[in-house]
C-alpha positions as CSV (number, residue, x, y, z in Angstrom):
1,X,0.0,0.0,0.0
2,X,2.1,2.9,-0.9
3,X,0.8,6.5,-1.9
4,X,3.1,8.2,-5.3
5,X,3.3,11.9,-5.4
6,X,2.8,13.5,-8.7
7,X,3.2,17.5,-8.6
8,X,1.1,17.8,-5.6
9,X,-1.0,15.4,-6.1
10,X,-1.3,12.2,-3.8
11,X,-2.2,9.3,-6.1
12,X,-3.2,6.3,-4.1
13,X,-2.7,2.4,-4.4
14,X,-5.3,0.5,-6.0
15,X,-5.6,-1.6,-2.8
16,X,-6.1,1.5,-0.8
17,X,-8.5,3.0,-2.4
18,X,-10.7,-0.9,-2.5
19,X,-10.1,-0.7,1.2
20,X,-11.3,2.5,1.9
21,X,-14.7,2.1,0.0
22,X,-15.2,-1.4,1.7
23,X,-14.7,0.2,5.2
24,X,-17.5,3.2,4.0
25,X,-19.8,0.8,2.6
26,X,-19.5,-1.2,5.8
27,X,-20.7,1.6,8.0
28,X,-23.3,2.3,5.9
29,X,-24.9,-0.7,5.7
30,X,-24.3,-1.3,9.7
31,X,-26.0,2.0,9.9
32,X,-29.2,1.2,7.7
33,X,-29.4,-2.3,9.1
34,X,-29.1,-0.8,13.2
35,X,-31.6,1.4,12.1
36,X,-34.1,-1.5,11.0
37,X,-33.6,-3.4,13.8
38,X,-35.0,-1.0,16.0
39,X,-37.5,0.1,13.9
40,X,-40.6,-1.1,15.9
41,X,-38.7,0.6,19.0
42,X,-38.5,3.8,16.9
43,X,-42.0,3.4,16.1
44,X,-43.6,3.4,19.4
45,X,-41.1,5.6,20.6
46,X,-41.6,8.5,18.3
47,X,-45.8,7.8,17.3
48,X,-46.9,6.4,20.4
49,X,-50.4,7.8,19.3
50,X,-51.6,5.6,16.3
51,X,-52.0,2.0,15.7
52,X,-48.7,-0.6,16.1
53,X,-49.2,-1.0,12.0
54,X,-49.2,2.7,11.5
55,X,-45.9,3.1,13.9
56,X,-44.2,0.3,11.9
57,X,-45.2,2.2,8.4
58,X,-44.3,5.5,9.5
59,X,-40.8,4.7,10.9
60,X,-39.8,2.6,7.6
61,X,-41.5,5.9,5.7
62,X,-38.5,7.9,7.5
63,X,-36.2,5.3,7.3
64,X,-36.6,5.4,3.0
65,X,-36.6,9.3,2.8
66,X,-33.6,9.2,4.8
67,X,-32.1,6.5,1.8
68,X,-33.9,8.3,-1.3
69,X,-32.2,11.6,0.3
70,X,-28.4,10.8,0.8
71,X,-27.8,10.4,-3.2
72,X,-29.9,13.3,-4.1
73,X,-27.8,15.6,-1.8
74,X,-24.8,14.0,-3.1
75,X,-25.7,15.3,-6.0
76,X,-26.5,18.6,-4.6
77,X,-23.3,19.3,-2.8
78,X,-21.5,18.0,-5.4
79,X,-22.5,20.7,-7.8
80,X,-22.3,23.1,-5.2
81,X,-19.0,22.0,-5.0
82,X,-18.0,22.1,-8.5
83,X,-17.2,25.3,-9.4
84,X,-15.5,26.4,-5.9
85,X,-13.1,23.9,-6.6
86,X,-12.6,25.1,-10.7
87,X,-11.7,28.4,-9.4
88,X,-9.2,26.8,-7.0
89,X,-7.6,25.5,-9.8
90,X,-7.4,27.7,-12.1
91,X,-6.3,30.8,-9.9
């Protein structure tokens, strides 16, 4: 696992990189999978006034806009992003 430098750039391994987005993915799928686990806790918890159905529904219904939501701001940020880091570049 070694890292090159290329005019002031950091280039990394091939293996690093796999091992990175294996260790992200991890968390992410620990997080979503914690998350519906205790989704019947959740639901009680945060709708203690409706039906045990309705709490089930309603904490899934949060758990899919939180899943819809983390690509669309990816995409978001990223053009946010964009042309902050052009002008970077090019100054």
């Amino acid at each position: 696992m070694s890292t090159l430098i290329r005019e002031d750039k950091v280039v990394l391994s091939r293996t690093h990189v796999i091992v990175a987005t294996t260790i992200g993915s991890a968390m992410e799928f620990y997080d979503f999978t914690v998350y519906s686990f205790f989704s019947l806790i959740i639901g009680e918890l945060y709708f203690p006034k409706v039906s045990p159905t309705n709490q089930f529904l309603a904490s899934i219904a949060i758990f899919g806009v939180g899943f819809l939501m983390r690509p669309l701001g990816g995409i978001v940020f990223v053009r946010m992003l964009i042309p902050s880091a052009a002008r970077k570049r090019w100054s």
